[in-house]
C-alpha positions as CSV (number, residue, x, y, z in Angstrom):
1,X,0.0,0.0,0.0
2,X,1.2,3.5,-1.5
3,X,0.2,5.3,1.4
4,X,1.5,3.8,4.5
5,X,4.8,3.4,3.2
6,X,5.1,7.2,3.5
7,X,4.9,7.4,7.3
8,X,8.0,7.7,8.5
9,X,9.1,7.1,12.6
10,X,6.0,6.5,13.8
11,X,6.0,4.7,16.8
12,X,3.6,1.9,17.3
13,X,0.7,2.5,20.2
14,X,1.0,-0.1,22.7
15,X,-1.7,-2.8,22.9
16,X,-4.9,-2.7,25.4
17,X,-3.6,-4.3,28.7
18,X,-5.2,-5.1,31.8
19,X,-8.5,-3.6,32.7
20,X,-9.5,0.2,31.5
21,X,-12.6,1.7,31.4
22,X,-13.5,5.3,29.3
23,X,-17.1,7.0,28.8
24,X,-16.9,6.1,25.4
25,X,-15.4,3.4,22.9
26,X,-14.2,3.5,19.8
27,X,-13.4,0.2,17.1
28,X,-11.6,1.1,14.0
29,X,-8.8,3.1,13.4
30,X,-9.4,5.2,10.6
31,X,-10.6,8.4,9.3
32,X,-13.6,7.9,11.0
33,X,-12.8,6.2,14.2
34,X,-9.9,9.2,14.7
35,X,-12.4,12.0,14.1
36,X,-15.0,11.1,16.3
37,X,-11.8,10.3,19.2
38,X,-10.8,13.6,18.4
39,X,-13.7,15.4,18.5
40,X,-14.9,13.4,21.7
41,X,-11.8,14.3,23.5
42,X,-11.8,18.2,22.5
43,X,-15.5,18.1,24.5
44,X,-13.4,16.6,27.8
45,X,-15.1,13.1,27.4
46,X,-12.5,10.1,27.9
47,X,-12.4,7.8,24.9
48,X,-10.3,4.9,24.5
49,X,-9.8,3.7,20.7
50,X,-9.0,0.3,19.3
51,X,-7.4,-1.1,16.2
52,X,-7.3,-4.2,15.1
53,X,-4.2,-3.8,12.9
54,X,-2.4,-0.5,12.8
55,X,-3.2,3.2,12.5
56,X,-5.5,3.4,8.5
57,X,-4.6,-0.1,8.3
58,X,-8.2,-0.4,6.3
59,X,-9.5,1.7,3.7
60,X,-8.4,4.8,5.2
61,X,-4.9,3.6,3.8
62,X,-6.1,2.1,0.8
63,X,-8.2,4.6,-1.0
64,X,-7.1,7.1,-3.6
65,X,-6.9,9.8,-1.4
66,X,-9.2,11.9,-3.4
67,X,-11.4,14.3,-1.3
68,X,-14.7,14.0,-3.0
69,X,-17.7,15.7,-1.4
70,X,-20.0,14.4,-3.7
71,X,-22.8,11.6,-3.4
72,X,-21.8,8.6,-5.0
73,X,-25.0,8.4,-6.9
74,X,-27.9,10.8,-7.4
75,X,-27.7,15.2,-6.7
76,X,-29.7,16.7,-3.8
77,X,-32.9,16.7,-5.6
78,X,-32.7,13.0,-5.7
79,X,-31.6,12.9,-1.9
80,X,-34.9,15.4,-0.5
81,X,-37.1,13.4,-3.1
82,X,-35.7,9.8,-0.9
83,X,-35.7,11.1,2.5
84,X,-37.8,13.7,2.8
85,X,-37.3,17.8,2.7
86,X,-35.8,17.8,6.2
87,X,-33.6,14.9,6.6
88,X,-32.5,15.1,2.8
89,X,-32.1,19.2,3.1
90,X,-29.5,17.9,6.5
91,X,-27.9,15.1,4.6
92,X,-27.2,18.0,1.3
93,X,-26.2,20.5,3.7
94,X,-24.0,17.8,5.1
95,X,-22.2,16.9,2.2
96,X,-21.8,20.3,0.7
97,X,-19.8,21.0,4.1
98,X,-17.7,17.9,4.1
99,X,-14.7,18.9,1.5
100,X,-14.0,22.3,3.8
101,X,-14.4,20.1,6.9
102,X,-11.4,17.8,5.8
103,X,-9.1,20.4,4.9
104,X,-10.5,22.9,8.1
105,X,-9.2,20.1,10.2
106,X,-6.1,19.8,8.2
107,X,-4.9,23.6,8.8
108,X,-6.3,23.4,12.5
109,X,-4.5,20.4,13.5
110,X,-0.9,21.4,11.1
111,X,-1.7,17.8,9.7
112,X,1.6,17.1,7.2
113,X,-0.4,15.1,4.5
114,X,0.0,16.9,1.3
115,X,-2.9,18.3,1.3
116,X,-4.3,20.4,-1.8
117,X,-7.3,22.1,-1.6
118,X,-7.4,22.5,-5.4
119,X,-11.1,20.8,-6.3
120,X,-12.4,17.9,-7.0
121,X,-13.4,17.0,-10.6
122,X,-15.9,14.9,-12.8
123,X,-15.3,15.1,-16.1
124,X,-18.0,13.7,-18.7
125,X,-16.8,10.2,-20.5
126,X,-19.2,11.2,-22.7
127,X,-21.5,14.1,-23.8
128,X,-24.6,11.9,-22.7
129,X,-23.0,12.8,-19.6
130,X,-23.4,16.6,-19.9
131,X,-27.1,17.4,-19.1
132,X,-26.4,15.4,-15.7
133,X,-24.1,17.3,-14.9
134,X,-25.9,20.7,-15.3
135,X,-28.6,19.6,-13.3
136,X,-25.7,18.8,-10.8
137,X,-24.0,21.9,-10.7
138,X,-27.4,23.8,-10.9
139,X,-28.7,21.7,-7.8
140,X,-25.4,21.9,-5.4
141,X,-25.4,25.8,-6.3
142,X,-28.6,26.1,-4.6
143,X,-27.2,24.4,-1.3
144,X,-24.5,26.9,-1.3
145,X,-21.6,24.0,-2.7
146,X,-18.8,26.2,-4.5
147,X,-18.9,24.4,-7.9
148,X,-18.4,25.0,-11.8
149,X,-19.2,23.7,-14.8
150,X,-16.9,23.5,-17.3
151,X,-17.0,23.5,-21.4
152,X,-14.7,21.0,-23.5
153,X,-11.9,23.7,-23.8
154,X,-12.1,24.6,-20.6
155,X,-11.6,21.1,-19.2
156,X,-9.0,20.2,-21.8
157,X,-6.9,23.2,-20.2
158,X,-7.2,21.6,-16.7
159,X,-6.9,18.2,-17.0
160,X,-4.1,18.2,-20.0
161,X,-6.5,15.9,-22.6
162,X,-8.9,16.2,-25.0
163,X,-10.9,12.9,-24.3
164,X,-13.3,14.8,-22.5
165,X,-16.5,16.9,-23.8
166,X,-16.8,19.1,-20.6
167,X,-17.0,18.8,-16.6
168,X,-17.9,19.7,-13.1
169,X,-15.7,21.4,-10.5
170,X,-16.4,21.3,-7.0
171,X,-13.6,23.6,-5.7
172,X,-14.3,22.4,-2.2
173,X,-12.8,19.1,-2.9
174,X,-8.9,18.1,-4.1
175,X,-6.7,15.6,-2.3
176,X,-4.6,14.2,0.3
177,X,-2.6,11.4,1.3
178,X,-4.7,9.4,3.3
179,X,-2.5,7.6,5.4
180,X,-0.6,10.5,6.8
181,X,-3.8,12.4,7.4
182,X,-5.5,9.7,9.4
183,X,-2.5,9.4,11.4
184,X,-2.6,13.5,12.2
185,X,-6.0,13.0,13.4
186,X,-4.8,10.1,15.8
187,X,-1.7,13.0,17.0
188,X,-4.4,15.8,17.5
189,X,-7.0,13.1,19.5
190,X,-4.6,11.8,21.4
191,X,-2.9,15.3,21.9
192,X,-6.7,16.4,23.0
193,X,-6.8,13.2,25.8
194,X,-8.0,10.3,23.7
195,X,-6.1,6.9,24.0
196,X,-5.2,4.7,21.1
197,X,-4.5,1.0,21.3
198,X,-2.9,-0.3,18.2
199,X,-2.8,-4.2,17.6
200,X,-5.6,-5.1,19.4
201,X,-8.8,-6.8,18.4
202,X,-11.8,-6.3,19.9
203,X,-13.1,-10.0,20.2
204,X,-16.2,-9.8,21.9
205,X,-18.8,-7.3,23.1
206,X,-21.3,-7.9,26.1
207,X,-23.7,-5.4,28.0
208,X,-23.3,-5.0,32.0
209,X,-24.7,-3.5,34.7
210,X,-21.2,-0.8,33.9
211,X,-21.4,-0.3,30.7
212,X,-20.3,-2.5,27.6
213,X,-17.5,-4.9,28.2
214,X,-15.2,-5.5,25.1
215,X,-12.9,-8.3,25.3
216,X,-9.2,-8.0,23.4
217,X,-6.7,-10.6,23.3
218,X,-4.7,-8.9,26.6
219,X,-7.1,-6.8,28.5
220,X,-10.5,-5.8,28.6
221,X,-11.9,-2.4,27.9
222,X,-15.4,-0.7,29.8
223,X,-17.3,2.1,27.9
224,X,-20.4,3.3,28.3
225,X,-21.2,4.0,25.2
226,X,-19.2,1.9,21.7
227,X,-19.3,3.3,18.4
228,X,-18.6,0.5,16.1
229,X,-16.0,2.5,12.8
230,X,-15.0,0.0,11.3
231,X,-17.4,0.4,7.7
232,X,-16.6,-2.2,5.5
233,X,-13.5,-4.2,7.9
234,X,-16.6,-5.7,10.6
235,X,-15.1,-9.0,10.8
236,X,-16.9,-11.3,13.9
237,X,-17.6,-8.1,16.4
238,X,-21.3,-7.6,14.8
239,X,-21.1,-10.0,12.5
240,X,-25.0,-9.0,10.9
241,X,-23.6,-5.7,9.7
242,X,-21.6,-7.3,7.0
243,X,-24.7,-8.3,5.6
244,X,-25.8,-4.8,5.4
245,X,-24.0,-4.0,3.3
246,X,-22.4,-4.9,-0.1
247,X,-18.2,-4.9,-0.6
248,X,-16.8,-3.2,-3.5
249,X,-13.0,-4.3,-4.0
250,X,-11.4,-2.0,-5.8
251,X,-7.4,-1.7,-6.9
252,X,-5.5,0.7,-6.9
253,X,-2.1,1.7,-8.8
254,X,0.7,4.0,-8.5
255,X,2.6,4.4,-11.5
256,X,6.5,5.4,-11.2
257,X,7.0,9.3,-11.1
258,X,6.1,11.2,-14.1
259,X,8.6,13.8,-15.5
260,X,8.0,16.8,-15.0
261,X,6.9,18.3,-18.2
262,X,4.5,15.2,-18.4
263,X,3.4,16.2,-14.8
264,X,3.1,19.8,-15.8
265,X,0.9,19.0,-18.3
266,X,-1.5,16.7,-16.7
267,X,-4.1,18.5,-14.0
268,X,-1.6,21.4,-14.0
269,X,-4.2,22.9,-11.1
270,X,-3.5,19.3,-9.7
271,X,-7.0,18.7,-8.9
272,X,-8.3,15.1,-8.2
273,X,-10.2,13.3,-10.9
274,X,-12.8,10.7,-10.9
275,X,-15.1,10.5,-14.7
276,X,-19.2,10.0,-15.3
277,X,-18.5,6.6,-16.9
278,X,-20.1,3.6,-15.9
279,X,-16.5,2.1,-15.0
280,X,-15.2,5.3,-13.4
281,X,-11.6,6.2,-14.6
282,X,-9.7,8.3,-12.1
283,X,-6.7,9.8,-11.7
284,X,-4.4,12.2,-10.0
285,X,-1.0,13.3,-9.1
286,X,0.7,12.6,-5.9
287,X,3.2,15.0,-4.0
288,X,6.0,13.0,-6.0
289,X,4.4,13.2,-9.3
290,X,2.9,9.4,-9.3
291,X,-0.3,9.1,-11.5
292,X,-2.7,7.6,-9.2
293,X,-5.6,5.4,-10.7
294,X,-8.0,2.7,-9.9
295,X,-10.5,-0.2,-11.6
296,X,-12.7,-2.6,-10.5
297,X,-12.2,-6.3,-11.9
298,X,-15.1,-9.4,-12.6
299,X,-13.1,-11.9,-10.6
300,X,-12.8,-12.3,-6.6
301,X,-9.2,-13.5,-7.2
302,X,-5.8,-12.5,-8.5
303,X,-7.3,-9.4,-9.8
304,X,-4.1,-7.2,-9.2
305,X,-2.0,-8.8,-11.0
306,X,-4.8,-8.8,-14.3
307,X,-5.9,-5.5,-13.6
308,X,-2.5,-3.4,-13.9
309,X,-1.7,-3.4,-17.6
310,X,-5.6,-2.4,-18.4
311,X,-5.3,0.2,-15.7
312,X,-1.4,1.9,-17.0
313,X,-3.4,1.4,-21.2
314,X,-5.9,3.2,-20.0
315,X,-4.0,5.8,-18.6
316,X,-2.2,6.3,-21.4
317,X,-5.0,6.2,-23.9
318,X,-7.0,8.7,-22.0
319,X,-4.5,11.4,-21.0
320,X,-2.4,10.8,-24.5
321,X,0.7,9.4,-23.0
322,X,3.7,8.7,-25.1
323,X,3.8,5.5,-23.3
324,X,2.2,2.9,-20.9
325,X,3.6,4.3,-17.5
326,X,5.4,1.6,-15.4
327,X,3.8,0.5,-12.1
328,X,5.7,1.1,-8.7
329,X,2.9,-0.2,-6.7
330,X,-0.4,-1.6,-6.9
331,X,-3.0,-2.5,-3.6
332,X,-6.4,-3.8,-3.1
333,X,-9.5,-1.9,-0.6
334,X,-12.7,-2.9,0.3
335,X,-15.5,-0.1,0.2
336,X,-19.2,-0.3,1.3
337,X,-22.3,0.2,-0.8
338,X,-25.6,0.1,1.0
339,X,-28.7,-0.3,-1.6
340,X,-28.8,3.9,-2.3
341,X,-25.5,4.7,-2.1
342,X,-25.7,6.9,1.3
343,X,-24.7,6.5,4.2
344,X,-26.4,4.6,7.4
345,X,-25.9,4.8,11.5
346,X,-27.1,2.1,13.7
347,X,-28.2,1.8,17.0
348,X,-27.5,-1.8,17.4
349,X,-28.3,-1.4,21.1
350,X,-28.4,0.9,23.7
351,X,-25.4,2.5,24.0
352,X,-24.0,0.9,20.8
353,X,-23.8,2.5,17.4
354,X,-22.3,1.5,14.0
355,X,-21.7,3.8,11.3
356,X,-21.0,2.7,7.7
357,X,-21.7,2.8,4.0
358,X,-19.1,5.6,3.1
359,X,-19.6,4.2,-0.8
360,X,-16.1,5.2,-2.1
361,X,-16.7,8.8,-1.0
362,X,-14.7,7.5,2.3
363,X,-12.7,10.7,3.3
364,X,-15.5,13.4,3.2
365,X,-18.1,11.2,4.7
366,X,-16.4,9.9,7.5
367,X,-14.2,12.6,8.6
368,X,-17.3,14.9,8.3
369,X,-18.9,12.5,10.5
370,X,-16.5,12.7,13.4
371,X,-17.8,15.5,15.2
372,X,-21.5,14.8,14.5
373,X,-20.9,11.0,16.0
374,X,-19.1,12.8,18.8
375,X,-22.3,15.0,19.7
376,X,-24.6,11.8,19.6
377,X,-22.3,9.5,21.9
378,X,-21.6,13.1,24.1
379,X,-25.7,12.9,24.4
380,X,-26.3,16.0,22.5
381,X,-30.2,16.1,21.1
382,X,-29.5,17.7,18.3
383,X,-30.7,16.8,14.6
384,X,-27.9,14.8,12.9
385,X,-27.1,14.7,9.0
386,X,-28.0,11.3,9.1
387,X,-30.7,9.8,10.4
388,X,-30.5,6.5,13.3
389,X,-32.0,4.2,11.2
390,X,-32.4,0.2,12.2
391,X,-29.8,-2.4,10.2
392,X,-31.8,-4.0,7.5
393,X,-30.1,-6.9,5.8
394,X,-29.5,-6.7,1.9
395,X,-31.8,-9.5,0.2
396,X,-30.6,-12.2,-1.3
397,X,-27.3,-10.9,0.1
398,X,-25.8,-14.5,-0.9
399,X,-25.5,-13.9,-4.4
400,X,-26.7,-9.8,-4.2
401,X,-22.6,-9.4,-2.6
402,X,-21.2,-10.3,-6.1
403,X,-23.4,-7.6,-8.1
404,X,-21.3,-4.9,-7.9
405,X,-18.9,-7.0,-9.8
406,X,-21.2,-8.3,-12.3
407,X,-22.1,-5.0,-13.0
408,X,-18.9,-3.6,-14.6
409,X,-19.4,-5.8,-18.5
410,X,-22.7,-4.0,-18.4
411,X,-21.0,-0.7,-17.1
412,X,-18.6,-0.9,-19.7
413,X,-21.0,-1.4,-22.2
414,X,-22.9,1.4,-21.6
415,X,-19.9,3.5,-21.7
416,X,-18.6,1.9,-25.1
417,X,-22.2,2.7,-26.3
418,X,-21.8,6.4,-25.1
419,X,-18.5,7.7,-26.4
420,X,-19.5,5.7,-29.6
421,X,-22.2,8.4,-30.6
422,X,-20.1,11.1,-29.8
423,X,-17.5,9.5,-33.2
């Protein structure tokens, strides 16, 4: 993984030993786990969190590190029309927030994570994909989103390529490295009074007369309240959440360094990009110049290795490269899709809450999340941006967790089929 071989002397956090109690505890250590710790702690509450693994050992070191304020699927017409005026209106307003959140924090905190602030991008694959768009950028306008629309000539000068037929900017987006910014979060909650326990799995879960008892390999932890942040990494803890959901494993590639009048000329504004098409094509620029991309494969196996060269071809093709850039390295994450794309919290008991479905829009959602979680497990009464809302198993879930593999010949179709009118 790209990321989390750029964090450099980082000691590990000792392992949960012995018996500890806290107010409130926290499972998962990632982007969403370490905003909600740090958020808890800034309010003076004591909150003990636990990793399984290490510090954005999950998706929070796996992702692309774009920051994408977006929905996944559907504009905030579609969102109000779903939930309702008032709990879509807090969801939009939500999500319009969430880019300036992330980078906020970033400045606040003096979080080193190469952060860019420069926007986040969707170009159309297509010029089917254009009136979308409009009704997109029309739509996030009216919830205050800083966004623009963009003609072909007008994209062509920011990204560096002609394959596309015009785009949206949300200039509250860009990009960051992932790893490094979950781990500032981790400094600033632990700098705030939160405790982290790295390396130490939270094997069971029971409810007392004290509080809720979670049981790790070498010591015990009591909380009165638990916030489960693990999204799609649940493992045995809750083990009916995983079928809430559906996994998305998507690879990711880092090609070598570009030069630099190659990296000049690609996103010169060094925005992040992610495409309309049915079979999204990504890419940025890291802070050494790596072209970062992504796809999604048919097969549950060995997809890294069959993936790559379609992933470097396609880079090439799409932002005209002289030649197929060579890989330096190449990783797998897991995100999770719930049935419309947005996200869900659970009260799985009292005192016990899971939040997940980030839907690959990971670091907007969940860091914007942190202080929100915070207020509800600090017993604040006030309106959240998303609605507690009881776990409801995926039908069929059986064969329904391989569709969103099955889906991409059909996705890629459809995008064949648009750019083919557009000849």
């Amino acid at each position: 993984m790209l990321w989390l071989t750029t964090v450099k002397d980082v000691a590990p956090r000792p392992s949960l030993i012995d018996e500890h109690t806290a107010d409130v505890a926290i499972i998962g250590g990632g982007m969403m786990g370490a905003s909600a710790a740090l958020h808890l702690a800034e309010r003076g509450i004591s909150v003990v969190l636990l990793e399984k693994h290490s510090v954005a050992y999950g998706a929070s070191g796996r992702n692309a590190g774009v920051v994408a304020p977006m929905f996944a699927r559907g504009d905030p017409d579609d969102v109000a029309a779903r939930l309702g005026k008032d709990a879509g209106g807090r969801l939009n307003n939500f999500i319009a927030g969430a880019g300036d959140l992330v980078f906020d924090l970033v400045r606040r905190h003096g979080i080193d994570c190469d952060a860019e602030q420069t926007g986040f991008l969707q170009p159309a694959h297509a010029k089917a994909a254009l009136p979308g768009l409009e009704k997109r950028f029309e739509q996030w306008q009216r919830h205050g989103k800083k966004v623009e629309l963009l003609d072909k000539v007008q994209t062509e000068a920011i990204t560096g390529t002609d394959k596309f037929p015009g785009a949206l900017m949300d200039l509250s987006g860009g990009q960051i490295n992932p790893a490094k910014f979950t781990y500032g979060l981790i400094a600033a909650a632990e700098k705030a009074g939160a405790l982290v326990h790295e390396n130490t799995q939270a094997l069971n879960m029971r409810r007392t007369s004290r509080g809720w008892r979670i049981l790790t390999p070498q010591g015990n932890l009591t909380a009165g309240k638990v916030l489960l942040a693990t999204n799609a990494m649940v493992d045995g803890i809750w083990p009916i959440l995983r079928k809430t959901f559906l996994p998305l494993t998507v690879t990711q590639l880092a090609t070598k360094p570009l030069d630099a009048a190659t990296a000049r000329r690609i996103l010169p504004g060094r925005q992040a990009a992610t495409d309309t098409s049915g079979q999204p094509f990504s890419f940025r620029l890291d802070a050494e110049n790596r072209l970062i991309s992504a796809a999604v494969g048919i097969w549950p196996f060995g997809e890294k290795d069959r993936l790559s060269p379609g992933i470097r071809r396609r880079l090439a093709k799409m932002l005209n490269l002289d030649q197929v850039p060579e890989e330096e390295l190449i990783w797998e994450g897991t995100a999770a899709l719930t049935s419309d794309f947005l996200p869900r919290l659970h009260p799985l008991e009292t005192g016990l809450y899971a939040a997940i479905g980030c839907n690959g829009r990971g670091i907007a959602v969940t860091t914007a999340l942190g202080p929100h979680l915070a207020g509800l497990l600090a017993g604040d009464d006030a309106a959240l941006p998303v609605d507690i809302c009881d776990m409801e198993k995926v039908r069929g879930y059986f064969l329904a967790q391989h569709g969103p593999r099955l889906y991409m010949p059909w996705a890629r179709f459809k995008d064949f089929k648009d750019t083919l009118r557009d000849r």
